[in-house]
C-alpha positions in Angstrom: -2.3 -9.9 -1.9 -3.1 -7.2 -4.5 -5.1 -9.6 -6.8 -7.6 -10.1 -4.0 -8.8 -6.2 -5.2 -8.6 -6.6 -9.3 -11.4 -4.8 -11.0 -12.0 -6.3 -14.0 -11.3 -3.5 -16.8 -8.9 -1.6 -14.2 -5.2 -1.6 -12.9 -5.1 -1.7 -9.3 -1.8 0.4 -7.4 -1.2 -0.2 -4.0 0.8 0.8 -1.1 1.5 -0.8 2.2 -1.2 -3.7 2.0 1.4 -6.0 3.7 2.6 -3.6 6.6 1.1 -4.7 9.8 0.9 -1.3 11.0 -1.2 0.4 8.4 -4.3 -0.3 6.3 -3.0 0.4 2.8 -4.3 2.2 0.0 -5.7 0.8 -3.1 -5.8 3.3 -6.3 -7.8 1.9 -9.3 -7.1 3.2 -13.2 -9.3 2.8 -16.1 -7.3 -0.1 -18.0 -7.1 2.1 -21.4 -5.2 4.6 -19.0 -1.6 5.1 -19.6 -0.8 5.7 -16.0 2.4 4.8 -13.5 2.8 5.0 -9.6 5.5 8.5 -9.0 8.3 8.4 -6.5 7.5 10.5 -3.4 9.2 10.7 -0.1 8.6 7.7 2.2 8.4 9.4 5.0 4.8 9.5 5.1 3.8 5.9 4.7 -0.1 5.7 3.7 0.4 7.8 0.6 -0.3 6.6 -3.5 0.6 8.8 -5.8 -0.3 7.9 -9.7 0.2 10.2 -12.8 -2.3 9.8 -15.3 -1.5 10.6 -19.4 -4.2 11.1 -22.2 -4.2 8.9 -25.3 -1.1 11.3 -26.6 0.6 11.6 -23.7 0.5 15.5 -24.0 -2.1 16.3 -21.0 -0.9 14.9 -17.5 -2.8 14.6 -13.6 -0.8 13.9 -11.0 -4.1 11.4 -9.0 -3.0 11.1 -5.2 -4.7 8.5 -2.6 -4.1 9.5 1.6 -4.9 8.3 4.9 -4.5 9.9 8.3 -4.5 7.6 11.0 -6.8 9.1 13.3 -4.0 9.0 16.2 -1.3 10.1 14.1 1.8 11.4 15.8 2.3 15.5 15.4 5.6 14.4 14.1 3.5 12.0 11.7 1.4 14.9 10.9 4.4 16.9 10.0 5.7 14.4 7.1 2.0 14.9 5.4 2.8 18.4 5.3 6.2 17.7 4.1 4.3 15.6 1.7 2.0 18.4 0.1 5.0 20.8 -0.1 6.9 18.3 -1.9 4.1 17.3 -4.0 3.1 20.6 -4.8 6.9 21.9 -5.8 8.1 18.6 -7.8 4.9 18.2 -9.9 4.0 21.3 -11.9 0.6 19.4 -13.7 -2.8 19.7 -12.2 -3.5 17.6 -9.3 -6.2 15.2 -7.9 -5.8 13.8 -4.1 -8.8 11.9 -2.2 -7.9 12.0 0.9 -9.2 10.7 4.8 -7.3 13.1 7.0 -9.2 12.3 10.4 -8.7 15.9 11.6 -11.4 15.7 14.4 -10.8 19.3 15.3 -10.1 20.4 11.9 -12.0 24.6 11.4 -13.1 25.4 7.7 -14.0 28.5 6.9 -16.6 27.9 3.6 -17.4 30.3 0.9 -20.9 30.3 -0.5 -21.7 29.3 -4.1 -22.2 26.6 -6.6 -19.5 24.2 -5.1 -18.5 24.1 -1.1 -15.1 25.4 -0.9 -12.7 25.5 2.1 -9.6 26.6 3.4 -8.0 24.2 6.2 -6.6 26.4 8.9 -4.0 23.4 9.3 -2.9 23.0 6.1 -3.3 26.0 4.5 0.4 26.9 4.1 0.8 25.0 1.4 -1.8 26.6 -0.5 -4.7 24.3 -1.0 -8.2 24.6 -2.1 -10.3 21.7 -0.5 -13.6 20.5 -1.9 -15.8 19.3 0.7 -17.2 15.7 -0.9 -18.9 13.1 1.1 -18.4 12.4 4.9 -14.7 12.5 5.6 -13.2 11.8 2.4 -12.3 15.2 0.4 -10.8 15.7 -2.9 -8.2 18.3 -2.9 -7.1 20.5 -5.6 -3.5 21.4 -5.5 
């Protein structure tokens, strides 16, 4: 099913495309990349996480892909958070997550200046700085 979404001139990673109870997640690489999908905990299903290497292998990002089910369970919503702890404590590089939470009663608090940036009163404990990008989809600095 994953050759329906080839890019020509990128490597497509995917998670949970066949499931029958979630959307999956498609994750496309530059094919000059040197990149490869990282093990992280299961628990939270419609997570992608990819580590991407320079041409000498030296510099390293840690690019993540994550969708919230709008309904998600608290108990569901527990495991991302689990998720971002784990993330943040197992991968010391600098990381890159584009994410669709669905948090319809989500509070940021903004501060001014060139770039919007937030602080989730949900997720905060784990020590995030959100940058507010288009509609729902937000890229996350770890």
């Amino acid at each position: 099913m994953a050759s329906e979404f080839n890019l020509e001139g990128y490597t497509v990673y995917c998670q949970g495309l066949e499931s029958k109870n979630y959307r999956g997640l498609l994750l496309y690489v530059k094919f000059n990349i040197a990149a490869s999908v990282v093990d992280t905990p299961d628990t939270f299903q419609e997570s992608i996480f990819v580590m991407i290497k320079d041409s000498k292998h030296k510099n390293k990002l840690l690019i993540g892909n994550i969708y919230r089910n709008p309904k998600s369970s608290p108990e569901n919503d527990n495991m991302l958070y689990e998720l971002f702890k784990y993330v943040q404590k197992q991968f010391k590089v600098p990381k890159l997550t584009v994410e669709d939470f669905n948090f319809s009663n989500i509070t940021w608090h903004y501060n001014h200046g060139y770039d919007v940036n937030a602080v989730c009163s949900g997720l905060s404990d784990n020590e995030l700085k959100f940058v507010i990008a288009v509609g729902r989809i937000c890229s996350c600095n770890i």
